[in-house]
C-alpha positions in Angstrom: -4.6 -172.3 33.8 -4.0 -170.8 30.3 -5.5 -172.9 27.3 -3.6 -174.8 24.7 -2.6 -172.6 22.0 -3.4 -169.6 23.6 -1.1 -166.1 22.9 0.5 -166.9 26.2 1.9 -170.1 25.1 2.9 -169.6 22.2 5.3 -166.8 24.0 6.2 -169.0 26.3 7.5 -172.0 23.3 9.0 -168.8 21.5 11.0 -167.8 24.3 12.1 -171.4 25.7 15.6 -171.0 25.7 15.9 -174.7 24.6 13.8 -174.2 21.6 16.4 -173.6 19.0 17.1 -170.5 19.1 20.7 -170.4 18.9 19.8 -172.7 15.7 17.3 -169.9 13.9 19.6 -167.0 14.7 22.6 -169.0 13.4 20.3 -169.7 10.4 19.5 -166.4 10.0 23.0 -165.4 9.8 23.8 -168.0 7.5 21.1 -166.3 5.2 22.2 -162.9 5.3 25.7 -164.2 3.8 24.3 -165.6 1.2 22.1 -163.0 0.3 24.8 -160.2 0.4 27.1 -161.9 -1.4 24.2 -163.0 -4.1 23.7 -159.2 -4.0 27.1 -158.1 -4.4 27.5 -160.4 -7.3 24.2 -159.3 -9.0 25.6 -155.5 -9.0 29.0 -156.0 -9.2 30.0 -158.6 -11.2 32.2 -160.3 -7.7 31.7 -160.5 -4.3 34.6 -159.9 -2.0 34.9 -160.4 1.8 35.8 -156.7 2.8 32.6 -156.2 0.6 30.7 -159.1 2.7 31.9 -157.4 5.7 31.1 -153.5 5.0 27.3 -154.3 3.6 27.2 -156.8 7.3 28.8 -154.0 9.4 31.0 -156.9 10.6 34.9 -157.5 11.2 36.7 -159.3 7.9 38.3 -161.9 10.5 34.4 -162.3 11.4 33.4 -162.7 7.3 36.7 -165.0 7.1 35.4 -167.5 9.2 31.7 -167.9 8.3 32.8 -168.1 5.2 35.2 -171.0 5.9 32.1 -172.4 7.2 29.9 -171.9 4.6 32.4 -173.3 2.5 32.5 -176.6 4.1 28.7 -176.2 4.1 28.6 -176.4 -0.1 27.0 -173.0 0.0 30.1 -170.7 -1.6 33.7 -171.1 -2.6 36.4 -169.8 -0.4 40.1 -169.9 0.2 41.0 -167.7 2.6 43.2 -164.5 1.9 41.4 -164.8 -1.2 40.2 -161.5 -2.9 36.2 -162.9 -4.2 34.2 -165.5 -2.9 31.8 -167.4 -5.3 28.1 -169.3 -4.7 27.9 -173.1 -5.5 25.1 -174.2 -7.1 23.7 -174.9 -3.6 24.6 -171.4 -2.6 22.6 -169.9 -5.7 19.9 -172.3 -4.8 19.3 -171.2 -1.6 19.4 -167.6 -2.7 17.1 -167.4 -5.0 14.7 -169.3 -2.5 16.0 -166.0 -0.4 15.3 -163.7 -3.2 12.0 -165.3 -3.9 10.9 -165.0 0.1 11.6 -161.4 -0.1 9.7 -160.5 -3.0 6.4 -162.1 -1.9 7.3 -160.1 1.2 8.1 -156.8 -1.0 5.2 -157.5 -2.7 2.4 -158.1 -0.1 3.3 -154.9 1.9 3.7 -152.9 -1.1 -0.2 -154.1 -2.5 -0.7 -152.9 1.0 0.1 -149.4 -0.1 3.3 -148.9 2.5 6.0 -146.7 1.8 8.7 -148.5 0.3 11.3 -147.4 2.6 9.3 -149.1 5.9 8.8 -152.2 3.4 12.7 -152.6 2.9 13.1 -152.0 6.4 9.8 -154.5 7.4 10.8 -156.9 4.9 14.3 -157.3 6.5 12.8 -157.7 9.7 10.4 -160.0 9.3 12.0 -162.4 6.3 13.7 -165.0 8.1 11.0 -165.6 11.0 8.1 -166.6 8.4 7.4 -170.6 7.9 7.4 -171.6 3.9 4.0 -171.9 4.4 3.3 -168.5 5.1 5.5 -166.9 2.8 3.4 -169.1 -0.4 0.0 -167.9 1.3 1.3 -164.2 0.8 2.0 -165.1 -2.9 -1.4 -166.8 -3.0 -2.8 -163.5 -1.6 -0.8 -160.9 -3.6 -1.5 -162.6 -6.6 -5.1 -162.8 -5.8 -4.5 -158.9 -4.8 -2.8 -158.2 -8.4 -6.0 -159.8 -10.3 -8.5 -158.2 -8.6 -7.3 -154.5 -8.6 -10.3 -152.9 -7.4 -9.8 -154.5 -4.2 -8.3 -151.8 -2.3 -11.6 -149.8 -2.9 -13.7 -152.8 -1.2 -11.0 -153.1 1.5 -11.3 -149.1 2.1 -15.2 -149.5 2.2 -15.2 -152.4 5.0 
């Protein structure tokens, strides 16, 4: 008999077909749109779907129709055949909670001392599967880290 809240059961919940999962990986997706195009805005001035769909290694028919959907979500402006795609105000909302996610990330690992090449690739990895809750205890943490910046010495010592 395993115990309630044991490792095993918490496998067991986070690999119950029936859990959601389609849900969080459709959510996941949805997130990586709007962060590329949020990104391809910031540095370019425009997003476009050929863009959308080089940085996603994905077909355009593919960007064409989450797009579509994400435009009847609110999240971006789209007409299809067009040449840029914009973020509503809901779309721009939800990436700078994106943007903010990934730099308590960012920051964490890199207080951590990690190469910044595993934290761009850990970051990416790991972004979308942490609760809210988590993400503002790592801020809590890295800002307790950043005001106490002998605390890598201590940490080293223990």
């Amino acid at each position: 008999m395993v115990k309630e809240g044991s490792r095993l059961d918490s496998l067991k919940r986070a690999h119950n077909p029936t859990s959601g999962d389609a849900a969080r990986r459709e959510s996941v997706r949805i997130e990586d749109y709007i962060e590329i195009i949020h990104e391809l805005i910031n540095e370019y001035g425009q997003a476009s779907p050929g863009d959308v769909a080089d940085h996603l290694h994905v077909s355009k028919p593919t960007v064409s129709k989450m797009l579509q959907r994400l435009d009847l979500a609110g999240l971006v402006e789209y007409e299809r055949y067009a040449r840029e795609v914009t973020l509503t105000e809901g779309g721009l909302s939800l990436a700078t909670m994106l943007r903010h996610r990934h730099s308590v990330i960012s920051d964490f690992l890199r207080h951590l001392r990690i190469d910044d090449e595993i934290i761009h690739a850990d970051t990416e990895g790991i972004e979308h599967h942490l609760h809210p809750d988590t993400v503002e205890r790592l801020s809590d943490l890295a800002d307790f880290i950043s005001s106490n910046p002998d605390w890598w010495d201590k940490f080293k010592l223990s």
